[in-house]
N, C-alpha and C positions, 0 to 999 in steps of 0.2 A: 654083111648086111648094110645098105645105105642105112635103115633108119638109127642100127645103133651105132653109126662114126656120128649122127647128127647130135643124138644123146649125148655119147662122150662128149662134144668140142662145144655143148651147151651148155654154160655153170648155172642155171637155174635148175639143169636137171641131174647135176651131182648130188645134189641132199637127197633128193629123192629115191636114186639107185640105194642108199642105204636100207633105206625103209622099204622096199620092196622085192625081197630075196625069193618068198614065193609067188609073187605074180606071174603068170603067165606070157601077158604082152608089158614092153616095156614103152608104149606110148601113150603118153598122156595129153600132148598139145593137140587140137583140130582145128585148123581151118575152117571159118563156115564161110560158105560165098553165096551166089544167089541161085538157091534150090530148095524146096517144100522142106519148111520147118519139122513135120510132122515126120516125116521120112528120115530127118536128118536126128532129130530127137531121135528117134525107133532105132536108127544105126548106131547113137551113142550111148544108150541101157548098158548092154554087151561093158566096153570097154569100163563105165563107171563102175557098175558093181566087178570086175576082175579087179583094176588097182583103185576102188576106192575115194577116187580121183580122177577128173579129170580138167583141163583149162581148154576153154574156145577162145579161137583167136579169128578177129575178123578186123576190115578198114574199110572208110568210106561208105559209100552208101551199103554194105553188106553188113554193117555194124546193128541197124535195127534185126535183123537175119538171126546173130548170135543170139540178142536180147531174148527175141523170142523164143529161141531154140531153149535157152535156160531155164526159161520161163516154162513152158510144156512138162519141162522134165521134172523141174522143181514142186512145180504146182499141178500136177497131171498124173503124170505118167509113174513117178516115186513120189508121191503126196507124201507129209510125213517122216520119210526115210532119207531127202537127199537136201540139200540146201546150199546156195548161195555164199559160199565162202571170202573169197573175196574178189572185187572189181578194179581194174587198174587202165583208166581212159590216160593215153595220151599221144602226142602227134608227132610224124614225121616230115620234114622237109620234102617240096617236092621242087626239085632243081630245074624242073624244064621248065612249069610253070610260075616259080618265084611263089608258091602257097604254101601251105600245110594239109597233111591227108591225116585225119585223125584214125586213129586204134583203138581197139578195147580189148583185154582180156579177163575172162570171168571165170571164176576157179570155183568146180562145183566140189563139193564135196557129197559121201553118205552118212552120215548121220552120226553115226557108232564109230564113226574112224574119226572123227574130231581129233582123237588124241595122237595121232600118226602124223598130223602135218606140223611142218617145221615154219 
């Protein structure tokens, strides 16, 4: 399976393999780019409540994209039950242009599995 050589040869996602023996899917990273928040929230339900977890990862102008996405799910869609873990903005070199493209990843979590994240 490509997605689990990508897991393996990713150390952010070794702590995690431990803690998650019975889950069913083992991906936790998404992409968000630019496509209907509301559609992309509704596609990410599924995946949060399976591992409990999950992190959106977006750049540049797709970064406002995630925000909202998180925002929907957090404050919407699981009121109550899912929250904003944590946020981690930073930027990458961009070599052809001599700038920086900024990043963000935001790690939702569900409520009750607080105690699962390392």
């Amino acid at each position: 399976m490509i997605s689990q050589s990508v897991t393996d040869s990713n150390p952010k996602m070794k702590f995690d393999e431990k803690n998650r023996s019975s889950n069913k899917s083992s991906k936790i990273f998404y992409d968000i780019h630019k496509e209907p928040p509301m559609a992309k929230a509704l596609d990410l339900i599924s995946p949060l409540c399976e591992n409990q977890k999950i992190i959106l990862r977006a750049k540049g102008s797709s970064i406002s994209q995630a925000v909202t996405v998180a925002n929907i799910i957090t404050n919407n869609l699981l009121k109550g039950k899912s929250q904003i873990y944590q946020t981690t903005v930073d930027s990458d070199p961009i070599v052809e242009m001599g700038g920086l493209e900024s990043k963000i990843e935001i790690v939702l979590i569900l409520k009750n599995s607080e105690s699962k994240i390392i």
